[in-house]
PALODO-282498 format. One record per atom (N, C-alpha, C): residue number from 1; atom name; x, y, z. Coordinates in steps of 0.2 Angstrom, whole numbers. Example, Ala and Ser with C-alpha at 12.3 -4.5 7.8 and 13.67 -1.06 7.14 Angstrom:
<atoms>
1,N,66,-28,39;
1,CA,62,-22,39;
1,C,66,-16,39;
2,N,64,-11,35;
2,CA,68,-5,36;
2,C,64,0,39;
</atoms>
This chain:
<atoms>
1,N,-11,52,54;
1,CA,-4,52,51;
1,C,-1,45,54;
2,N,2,42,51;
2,CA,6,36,52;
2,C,15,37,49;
3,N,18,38,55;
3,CA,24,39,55;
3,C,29,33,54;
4,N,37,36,51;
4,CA,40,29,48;
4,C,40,25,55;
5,N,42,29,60;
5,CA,43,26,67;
5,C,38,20,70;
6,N,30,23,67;
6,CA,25,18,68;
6,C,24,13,63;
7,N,27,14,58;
7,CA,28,7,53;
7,C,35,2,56;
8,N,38,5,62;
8,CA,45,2,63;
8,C,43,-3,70;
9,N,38,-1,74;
9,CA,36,-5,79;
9,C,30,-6,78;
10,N,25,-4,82;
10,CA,17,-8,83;
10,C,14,-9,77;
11,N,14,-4,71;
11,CA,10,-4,65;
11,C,13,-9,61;
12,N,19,-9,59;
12,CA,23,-12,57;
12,C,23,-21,61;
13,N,21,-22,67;
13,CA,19,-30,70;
13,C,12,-31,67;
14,N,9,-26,69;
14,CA,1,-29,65;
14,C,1,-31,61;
15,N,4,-28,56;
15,CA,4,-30,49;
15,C,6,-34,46;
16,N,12,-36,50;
16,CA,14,-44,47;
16,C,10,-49,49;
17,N,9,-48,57;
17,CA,3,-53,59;
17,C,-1,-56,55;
18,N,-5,-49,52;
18,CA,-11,-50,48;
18,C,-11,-49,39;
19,N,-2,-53,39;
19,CA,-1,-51,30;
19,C,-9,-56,24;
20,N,-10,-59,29;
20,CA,-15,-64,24;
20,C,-21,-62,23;
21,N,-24,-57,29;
21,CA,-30,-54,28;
21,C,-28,-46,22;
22,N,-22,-44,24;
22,CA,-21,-39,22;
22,C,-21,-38,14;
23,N,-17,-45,13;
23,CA,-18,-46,3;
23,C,-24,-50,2;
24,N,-29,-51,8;
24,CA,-36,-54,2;
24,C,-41,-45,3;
25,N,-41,-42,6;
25,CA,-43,-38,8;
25,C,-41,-34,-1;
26,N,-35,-33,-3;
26,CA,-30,-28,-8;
26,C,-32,-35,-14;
27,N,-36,-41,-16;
27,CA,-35,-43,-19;
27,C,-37,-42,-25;
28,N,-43,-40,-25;
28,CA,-47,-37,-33;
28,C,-40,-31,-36;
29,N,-40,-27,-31;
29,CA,-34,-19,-32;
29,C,-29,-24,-35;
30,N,-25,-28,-33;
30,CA,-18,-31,-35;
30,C,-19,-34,-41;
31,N,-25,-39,-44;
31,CA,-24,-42,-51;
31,C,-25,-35,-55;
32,N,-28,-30,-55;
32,CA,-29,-25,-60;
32,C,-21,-22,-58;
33,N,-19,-21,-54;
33,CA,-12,-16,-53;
33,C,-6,-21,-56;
34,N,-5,-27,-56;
34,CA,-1,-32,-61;
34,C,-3,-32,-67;
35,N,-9,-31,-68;
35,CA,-11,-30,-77;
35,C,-7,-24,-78;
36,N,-8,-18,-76;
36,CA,-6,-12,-75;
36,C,2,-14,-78;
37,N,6,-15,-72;
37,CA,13,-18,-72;
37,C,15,-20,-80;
38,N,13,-27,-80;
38,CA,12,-31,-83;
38,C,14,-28,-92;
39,N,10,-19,-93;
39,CA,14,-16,-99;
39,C,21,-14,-100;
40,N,24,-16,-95;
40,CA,29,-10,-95;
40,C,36,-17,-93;
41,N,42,-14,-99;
41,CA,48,-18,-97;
41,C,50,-18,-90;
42,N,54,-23,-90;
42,CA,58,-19,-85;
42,C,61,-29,-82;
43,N,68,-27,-81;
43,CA,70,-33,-76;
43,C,74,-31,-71;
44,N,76,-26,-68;
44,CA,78,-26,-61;
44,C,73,-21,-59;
45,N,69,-27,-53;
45,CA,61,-23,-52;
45,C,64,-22,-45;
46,N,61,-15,-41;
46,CA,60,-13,-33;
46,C,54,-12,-34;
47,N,52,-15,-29;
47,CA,46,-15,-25;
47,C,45,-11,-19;
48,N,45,-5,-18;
48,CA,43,2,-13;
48,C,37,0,-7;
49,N,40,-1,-1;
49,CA,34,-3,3;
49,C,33,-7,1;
50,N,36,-13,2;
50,CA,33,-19,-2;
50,C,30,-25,3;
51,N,30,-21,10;
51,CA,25,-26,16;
51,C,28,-33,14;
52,N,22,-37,14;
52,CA,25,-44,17;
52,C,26,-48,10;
53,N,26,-43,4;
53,CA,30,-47,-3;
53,C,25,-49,-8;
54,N,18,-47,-8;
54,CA,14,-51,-12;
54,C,16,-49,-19;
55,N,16,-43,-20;
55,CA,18,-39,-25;
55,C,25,-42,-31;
56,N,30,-41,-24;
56,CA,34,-43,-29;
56,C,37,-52,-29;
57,N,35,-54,-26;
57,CA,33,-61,-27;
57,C,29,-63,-34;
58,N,25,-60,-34;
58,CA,18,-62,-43;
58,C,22,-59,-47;
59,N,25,-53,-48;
59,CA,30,-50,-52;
59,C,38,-54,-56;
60,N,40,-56,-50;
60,CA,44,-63,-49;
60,C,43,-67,-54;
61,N,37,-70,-51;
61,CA,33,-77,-56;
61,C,33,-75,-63;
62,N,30,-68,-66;
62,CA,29,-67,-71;
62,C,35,-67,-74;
63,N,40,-64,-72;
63,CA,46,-61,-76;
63,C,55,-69,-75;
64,N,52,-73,-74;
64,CA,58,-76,-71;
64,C,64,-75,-74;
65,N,67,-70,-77;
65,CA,74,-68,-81;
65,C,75,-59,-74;
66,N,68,-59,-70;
66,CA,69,-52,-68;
66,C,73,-54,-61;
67,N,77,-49,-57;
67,CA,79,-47,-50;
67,C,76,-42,-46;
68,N,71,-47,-45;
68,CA,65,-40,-40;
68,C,69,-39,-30;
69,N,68,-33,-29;
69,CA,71,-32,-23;
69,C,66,-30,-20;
70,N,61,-30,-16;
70,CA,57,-29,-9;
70,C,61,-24,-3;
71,N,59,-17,-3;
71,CA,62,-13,3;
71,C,54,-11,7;
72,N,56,-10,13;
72,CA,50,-9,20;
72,C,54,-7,24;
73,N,51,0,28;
73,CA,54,1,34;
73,C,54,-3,40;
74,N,49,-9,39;
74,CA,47,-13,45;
74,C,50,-19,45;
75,N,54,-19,51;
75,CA,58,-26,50;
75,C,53,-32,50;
76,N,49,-32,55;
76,CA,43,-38,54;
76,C,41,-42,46;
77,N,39,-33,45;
77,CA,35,-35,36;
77,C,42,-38,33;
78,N,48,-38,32;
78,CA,52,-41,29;
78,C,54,-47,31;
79,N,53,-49,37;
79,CA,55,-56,41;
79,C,48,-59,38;
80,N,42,-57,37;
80,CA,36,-59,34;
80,C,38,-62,27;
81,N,40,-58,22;
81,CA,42,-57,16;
81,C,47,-62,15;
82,N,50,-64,19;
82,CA,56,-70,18;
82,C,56,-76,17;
83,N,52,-79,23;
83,CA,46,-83,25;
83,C,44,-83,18;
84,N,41,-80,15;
84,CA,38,-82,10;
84,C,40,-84,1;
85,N,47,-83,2;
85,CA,48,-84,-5;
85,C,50,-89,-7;
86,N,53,-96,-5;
86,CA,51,-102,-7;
86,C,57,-101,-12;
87,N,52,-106,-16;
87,CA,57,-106,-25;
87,C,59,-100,-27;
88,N,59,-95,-26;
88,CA,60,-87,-29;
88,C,65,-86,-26;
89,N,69,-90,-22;
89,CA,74,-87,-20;
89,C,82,-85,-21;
90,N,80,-85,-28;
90,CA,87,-85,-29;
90,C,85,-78,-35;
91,N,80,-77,-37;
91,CA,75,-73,-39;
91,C,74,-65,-36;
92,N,71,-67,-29;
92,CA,69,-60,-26;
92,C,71,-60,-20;
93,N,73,-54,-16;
93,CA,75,-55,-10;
93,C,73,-46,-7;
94,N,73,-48,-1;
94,CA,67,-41,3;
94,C,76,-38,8;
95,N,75,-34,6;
95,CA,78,-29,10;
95,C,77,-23,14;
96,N,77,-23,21;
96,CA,75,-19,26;
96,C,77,-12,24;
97,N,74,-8,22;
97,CA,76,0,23;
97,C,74,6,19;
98,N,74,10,19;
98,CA,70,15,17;
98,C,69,19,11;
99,N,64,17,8;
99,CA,66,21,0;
99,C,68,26,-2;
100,N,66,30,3;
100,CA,67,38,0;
100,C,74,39,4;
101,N,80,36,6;
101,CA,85,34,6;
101,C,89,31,3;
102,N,84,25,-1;
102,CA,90,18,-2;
102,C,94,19,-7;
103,N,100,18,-9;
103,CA,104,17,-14;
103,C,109,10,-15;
104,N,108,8,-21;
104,CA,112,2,-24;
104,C,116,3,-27;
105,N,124,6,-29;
105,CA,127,4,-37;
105,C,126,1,-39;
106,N,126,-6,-38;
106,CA,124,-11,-40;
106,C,116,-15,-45;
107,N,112,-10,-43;
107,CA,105,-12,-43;
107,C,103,-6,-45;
108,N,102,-2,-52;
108,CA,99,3,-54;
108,C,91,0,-57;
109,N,85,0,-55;
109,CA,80,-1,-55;
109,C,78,2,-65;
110,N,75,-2,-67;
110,CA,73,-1,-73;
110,C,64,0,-73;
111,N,61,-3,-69;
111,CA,53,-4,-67;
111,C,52,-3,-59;
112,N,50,3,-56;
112,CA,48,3,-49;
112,C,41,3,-48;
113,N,39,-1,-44;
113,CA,31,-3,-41;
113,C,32,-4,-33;
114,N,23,-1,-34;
114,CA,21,-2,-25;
114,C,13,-3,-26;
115,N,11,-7,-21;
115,CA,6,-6,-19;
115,C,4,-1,-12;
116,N,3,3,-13;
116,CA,-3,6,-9;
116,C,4,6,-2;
117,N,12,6,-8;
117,CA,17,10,0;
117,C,20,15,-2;
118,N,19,20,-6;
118,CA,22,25,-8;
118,C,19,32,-3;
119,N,13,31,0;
119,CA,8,37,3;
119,C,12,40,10;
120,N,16,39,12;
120,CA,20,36,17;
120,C,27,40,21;
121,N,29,43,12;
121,CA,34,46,14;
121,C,33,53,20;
122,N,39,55,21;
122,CA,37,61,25;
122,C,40,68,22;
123,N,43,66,16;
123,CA,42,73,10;
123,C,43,67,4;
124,N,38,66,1;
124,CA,39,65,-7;
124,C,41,67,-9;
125,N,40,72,-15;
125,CA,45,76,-18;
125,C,53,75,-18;
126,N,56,72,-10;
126,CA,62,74,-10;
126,C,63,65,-11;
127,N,59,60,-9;
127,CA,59,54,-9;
127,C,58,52,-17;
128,N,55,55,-22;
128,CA,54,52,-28;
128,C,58,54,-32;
129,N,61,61,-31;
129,CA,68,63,-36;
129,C,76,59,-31;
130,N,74,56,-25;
130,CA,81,51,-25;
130,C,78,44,-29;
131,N,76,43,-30;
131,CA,73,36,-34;
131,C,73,37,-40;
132,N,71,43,-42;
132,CA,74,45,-50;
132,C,79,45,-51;
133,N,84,47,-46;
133,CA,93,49,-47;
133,C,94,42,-46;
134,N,92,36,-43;
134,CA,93,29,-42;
134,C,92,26,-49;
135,N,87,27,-51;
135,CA,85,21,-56;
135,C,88,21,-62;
136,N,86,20,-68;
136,CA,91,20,-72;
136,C,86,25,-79;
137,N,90,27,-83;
137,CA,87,33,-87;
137,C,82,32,-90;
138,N,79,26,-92;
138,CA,72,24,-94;
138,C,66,21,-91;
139,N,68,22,-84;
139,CA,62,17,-80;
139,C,57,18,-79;
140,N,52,15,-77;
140,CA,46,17,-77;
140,C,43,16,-72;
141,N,37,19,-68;
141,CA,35,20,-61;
141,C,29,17,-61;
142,N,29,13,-58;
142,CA,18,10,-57;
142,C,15,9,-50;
143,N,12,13,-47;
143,CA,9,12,-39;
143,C,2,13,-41;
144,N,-1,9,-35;
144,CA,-7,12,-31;
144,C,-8,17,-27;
145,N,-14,19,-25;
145,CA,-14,25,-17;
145,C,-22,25,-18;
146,N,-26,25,-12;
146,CA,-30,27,-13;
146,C,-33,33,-15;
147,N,-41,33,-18;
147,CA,-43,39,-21;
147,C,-49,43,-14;
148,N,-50,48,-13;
148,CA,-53,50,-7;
148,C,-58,48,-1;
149,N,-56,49,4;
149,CA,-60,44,10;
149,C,-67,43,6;
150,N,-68,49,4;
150,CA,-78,50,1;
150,C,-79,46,-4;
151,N,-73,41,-6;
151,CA,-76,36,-11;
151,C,-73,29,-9;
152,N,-71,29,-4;
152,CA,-68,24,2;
152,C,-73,21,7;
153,N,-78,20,8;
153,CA,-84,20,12;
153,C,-80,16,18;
154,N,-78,10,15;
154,CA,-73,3,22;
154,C,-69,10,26;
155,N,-67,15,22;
155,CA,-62,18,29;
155,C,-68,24,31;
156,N,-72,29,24;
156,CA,-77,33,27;
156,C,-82,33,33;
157,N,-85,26,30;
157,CA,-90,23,37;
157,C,-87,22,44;
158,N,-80,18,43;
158,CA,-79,17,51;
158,C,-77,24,54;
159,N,-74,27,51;
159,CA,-72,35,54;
159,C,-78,38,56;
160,N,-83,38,52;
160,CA,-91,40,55;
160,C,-93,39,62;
161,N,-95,31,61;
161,CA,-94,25,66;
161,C,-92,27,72;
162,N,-84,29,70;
162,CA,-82,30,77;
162,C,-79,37,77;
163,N,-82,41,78;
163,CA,-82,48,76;
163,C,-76,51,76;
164,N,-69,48,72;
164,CA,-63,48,68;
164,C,-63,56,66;
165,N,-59,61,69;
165,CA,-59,69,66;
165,C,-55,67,59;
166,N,-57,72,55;
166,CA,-53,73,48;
166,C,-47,74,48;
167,N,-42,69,45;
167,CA,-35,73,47;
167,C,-32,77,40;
168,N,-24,78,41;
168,CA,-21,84,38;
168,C,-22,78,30;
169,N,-24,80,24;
169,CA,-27,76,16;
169,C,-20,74,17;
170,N,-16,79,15;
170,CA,-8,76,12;
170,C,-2,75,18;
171,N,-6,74,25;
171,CA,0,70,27;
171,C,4,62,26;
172,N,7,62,29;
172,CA,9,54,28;
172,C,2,49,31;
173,N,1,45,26;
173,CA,-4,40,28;
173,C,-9,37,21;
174,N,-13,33,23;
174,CA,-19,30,19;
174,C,-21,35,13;
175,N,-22,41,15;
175,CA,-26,46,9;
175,C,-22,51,5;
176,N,-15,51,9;
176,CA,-12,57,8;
176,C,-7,59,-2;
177,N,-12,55,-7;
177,CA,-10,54,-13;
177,C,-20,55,-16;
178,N,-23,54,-11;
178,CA,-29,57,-15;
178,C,-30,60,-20;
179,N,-29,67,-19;
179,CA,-30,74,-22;
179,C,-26,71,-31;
180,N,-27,70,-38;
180,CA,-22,70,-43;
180,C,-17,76,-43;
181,N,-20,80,-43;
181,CA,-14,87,-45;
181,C,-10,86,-40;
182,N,-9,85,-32;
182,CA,-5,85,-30;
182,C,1,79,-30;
183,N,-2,73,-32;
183,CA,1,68,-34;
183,C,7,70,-42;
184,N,3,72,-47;
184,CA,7,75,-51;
184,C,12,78,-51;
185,N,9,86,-45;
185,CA,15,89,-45;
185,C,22,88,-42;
186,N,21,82,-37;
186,CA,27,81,-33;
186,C,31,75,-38;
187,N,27,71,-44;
187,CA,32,70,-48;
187,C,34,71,-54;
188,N,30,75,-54;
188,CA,34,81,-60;
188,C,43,84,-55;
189,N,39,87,-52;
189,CA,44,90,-47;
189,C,52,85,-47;
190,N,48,78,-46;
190,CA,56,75,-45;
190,C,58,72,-50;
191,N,56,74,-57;
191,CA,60,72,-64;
191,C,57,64,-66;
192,N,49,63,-63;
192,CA,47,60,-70;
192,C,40,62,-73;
193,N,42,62,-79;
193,CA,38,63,-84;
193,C,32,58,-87;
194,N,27,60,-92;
194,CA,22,55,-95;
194,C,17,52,-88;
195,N,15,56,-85;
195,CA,11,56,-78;
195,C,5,53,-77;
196,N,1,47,-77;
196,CA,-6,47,-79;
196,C,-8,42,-73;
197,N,-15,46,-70;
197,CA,-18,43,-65;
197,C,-24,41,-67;
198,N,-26,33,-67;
198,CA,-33,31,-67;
198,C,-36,27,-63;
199,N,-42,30,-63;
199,CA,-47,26,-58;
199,C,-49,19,-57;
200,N,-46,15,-54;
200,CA,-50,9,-53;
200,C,-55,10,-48;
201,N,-59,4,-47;
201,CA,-63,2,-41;
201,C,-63,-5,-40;
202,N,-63,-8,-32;
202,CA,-63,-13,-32;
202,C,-66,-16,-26;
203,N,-66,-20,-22;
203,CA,-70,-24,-17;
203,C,-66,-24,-13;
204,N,-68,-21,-8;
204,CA,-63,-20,0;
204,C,-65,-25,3;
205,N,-61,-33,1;
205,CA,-64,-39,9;
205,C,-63,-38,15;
206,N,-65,-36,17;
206,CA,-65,-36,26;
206,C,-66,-41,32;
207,N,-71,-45,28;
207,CA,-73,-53,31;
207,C,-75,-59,28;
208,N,-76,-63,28;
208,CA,-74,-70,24;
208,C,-76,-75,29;
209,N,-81,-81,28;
209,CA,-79,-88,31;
209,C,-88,-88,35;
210,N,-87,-94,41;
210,CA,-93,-96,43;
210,C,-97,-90,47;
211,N,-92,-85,49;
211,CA,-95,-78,54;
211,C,-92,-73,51;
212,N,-93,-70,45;
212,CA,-87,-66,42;
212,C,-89,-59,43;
213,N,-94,-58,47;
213,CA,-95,-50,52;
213,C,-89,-51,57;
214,N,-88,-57,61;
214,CA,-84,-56,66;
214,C,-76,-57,63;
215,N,-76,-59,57;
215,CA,-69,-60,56;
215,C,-68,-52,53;
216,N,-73,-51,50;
216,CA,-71,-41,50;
216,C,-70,-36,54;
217,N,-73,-40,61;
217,CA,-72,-36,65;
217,C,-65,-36,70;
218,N,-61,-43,67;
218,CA,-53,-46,70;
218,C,-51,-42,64;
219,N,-52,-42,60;
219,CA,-47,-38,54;
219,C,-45,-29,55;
220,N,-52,-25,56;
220,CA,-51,-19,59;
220,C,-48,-19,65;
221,N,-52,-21,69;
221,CA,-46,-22,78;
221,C,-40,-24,76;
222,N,-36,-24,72;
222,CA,-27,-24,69;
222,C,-26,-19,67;
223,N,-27,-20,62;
223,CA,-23,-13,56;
223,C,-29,-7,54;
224,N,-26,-2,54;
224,CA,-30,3,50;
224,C,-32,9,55;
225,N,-37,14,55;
225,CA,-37,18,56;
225,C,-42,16,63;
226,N,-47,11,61;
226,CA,-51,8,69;
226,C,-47,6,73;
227,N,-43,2,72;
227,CA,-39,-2,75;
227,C,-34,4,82;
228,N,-31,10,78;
228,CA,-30,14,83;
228,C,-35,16,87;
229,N,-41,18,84;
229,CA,-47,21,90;
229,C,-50,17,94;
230,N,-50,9,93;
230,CA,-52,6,97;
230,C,-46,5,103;
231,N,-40,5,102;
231,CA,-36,3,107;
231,C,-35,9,113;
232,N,-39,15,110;
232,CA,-38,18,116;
232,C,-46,19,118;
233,N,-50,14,117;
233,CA,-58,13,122;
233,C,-56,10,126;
234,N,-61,9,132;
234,CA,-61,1,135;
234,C,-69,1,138;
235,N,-71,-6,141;
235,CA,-77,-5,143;
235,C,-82,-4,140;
236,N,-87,-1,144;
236,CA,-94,-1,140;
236,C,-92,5,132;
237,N,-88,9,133;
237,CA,-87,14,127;
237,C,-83,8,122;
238,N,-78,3,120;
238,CA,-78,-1,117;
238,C,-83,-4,115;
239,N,-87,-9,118;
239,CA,-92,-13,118;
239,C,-97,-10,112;
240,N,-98,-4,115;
240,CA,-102,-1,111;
240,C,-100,3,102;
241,N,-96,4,103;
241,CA,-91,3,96;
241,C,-90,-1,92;
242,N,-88,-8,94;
242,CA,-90,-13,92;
242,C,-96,-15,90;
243,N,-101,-14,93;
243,CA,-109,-16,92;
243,C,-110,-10,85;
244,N,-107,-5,84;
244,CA,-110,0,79;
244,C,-105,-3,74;
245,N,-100,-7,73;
245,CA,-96,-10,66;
245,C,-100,-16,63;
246,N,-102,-20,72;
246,CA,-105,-27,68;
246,C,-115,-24,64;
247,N,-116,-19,66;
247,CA,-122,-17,63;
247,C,-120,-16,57;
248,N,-115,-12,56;
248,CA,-115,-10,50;
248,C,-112,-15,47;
249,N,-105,-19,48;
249,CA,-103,-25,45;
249,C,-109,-28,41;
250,N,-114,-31,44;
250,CA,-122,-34,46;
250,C,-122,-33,37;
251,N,-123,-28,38;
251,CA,-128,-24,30;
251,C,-124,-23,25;
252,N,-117,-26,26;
252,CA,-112,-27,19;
252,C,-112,-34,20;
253,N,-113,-38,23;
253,CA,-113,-46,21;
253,C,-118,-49,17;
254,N,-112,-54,12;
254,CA,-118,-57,6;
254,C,-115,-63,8;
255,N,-119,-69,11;
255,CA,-117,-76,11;
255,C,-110,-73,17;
256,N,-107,-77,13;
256,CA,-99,-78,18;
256,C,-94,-72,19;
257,N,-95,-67,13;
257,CA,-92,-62,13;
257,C,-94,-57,17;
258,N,-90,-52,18;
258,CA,-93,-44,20;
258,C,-86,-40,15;
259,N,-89,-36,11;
259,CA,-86,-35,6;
259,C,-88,-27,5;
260,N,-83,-21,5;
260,CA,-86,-14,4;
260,C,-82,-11,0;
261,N,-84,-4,-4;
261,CA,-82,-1,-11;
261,C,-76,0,-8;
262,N,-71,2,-13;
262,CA,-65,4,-13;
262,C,-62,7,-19;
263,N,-60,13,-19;
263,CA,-56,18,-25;
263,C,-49,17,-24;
264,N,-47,18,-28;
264,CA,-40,19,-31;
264,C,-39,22,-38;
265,N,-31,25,-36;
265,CA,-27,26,-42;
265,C,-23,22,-44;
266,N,-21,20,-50;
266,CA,-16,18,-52;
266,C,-13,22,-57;
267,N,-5,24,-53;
267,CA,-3,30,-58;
267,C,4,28,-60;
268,N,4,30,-64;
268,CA,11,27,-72;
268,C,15,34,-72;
269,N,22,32,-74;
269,CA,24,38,-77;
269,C,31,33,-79;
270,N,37,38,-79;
270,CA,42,37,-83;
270,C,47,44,-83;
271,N,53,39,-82;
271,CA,59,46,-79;
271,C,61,50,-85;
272,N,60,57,-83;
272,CA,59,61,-88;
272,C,69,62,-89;
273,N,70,61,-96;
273,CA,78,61,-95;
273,C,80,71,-96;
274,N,73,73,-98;
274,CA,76,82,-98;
274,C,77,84,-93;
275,N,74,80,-85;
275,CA,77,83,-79;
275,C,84,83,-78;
276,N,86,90,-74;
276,CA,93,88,-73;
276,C,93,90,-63;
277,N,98,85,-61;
277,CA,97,86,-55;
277,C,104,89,-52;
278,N,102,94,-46;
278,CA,106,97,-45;
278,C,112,94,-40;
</atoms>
């Protein structure tokens, strides 16, 4: 489980650290999830969990008439996010704070998008009908989340690897939008309609360049589910840990890359205006 609190300090510094490995790792997932985007109007775009902005930055690009807004609970990831907008800036701008809180009168949202930040909340349900009540009566929803560890092998194998216990499916974190019908039902529940989950798959990069076992092995020792368990080895029980990733890293490298499967949803929907909120 990955708590807002741990996206506000240590989870939340890794990640900014490592925003560059972060979007080549997400990169195959992100050109299909902008195609996705790509059908649906919309010019006052949020971006939910929007990390260090890659999302809504290409979003930016595409739409130049739009005013995309970036929210993160992690002030790093939007000190990252800032930093990066360049010319866009009068265009997008990132703002620190909590979506399943946020409110703008000013800013009713017509297209809301995430990459792979929506899984996070610590009640959906209650986080995706205040977004509903936010946005404006015709907008429309497009995220990513991962599809089951057991089709995720980059997170399956290293949890094997290092003998990772199974956690709670639907708590906050990495898998907790797996299951479709539960993802349905929490937004049905929060008053959007026209619900549709579909399967992509894409190339989870992990390493890259002249030693790209070792650059996957700098990548998991940051962020992700290894990265906790290694921090609490030390000594020969690391070392050894280690030795069992670059084995396995070993036998996903082709040339420069190390590259493994990766499942996702990409799910649509659309604010249903027969809800009514109490």
């Amino acid at each position: 489980m990955t708590s807002t609190a741990d996206w506000q300090a240590a989870v939340g510094r890794n990640w900014a650290r490592s925003w560059q490995l972060t979007d080549r790792s997400f990169a195959g997932l992100t050109a299909q999830l902008l195609e996705r985007i790509g059908r649906y109007a919309g010019e006052r775009v949020l971006d939910l969990g929007c990390g260090a902005g890659e999302l809504a930055l290409a979003v930016a690009r595409a739409r130049p008439r739009a005013e995309v807004l970036g929210l993160d609970i992690s002030g790093d990831l939007i000190a990252a996010a800032r930093k990066r907008v360049g010319a866009d800036a009068a265009q997008v701008r990132f703002e620190l704070g909590d979506a399943a809180r946020w409110a703008d009168p000013e800013f009713a949202p017509d297209l809301l998008i995430s990459r792979h930040g929506v899984m996070f909340f610590d009640d959906p349900p209650a986080a995706f009908a205040h977004l509903r009540a936010a946005a404006a009566p015709d907008a429309a929803l497009v995220f990513s989340c991962f599809r089951s560890p057991r089709e995720n092998p980059w997170a399956s194998g290293m949890a094997d690897l290092l003998g990772l216990p199974p956690g709670d499916p639907t708590a906050p974190g990495p898998f907790a939008f797996a299951d479709p019908q539960h993802v349905e039902g929490i937004l049905a529940q929060a008053g959007w309609g026209q619900i549709d989950l579909e399967p992509v798959d894409f190339a989870y990069v992990a390493g890259h360049g002249a030693d790209p076992v070792e650059d996957a092995i700098t990548f998991v020792a940051r962020i992700g589910p290894a990265a906790q368990a290694l921090r609490q080895l030390d000594g020969a029980a690391r070392d050894a840990a280690l030795a069992r990733l670059r084995d396995w890293f070993s036998g996903h490298r082709a040339g420069d890359l190390v590259a493994l499967s990766a499942a996702a949803w990409i799910v649509t929907a659309k604010a249903d205006r027969r809800h009514r909120f109490r």
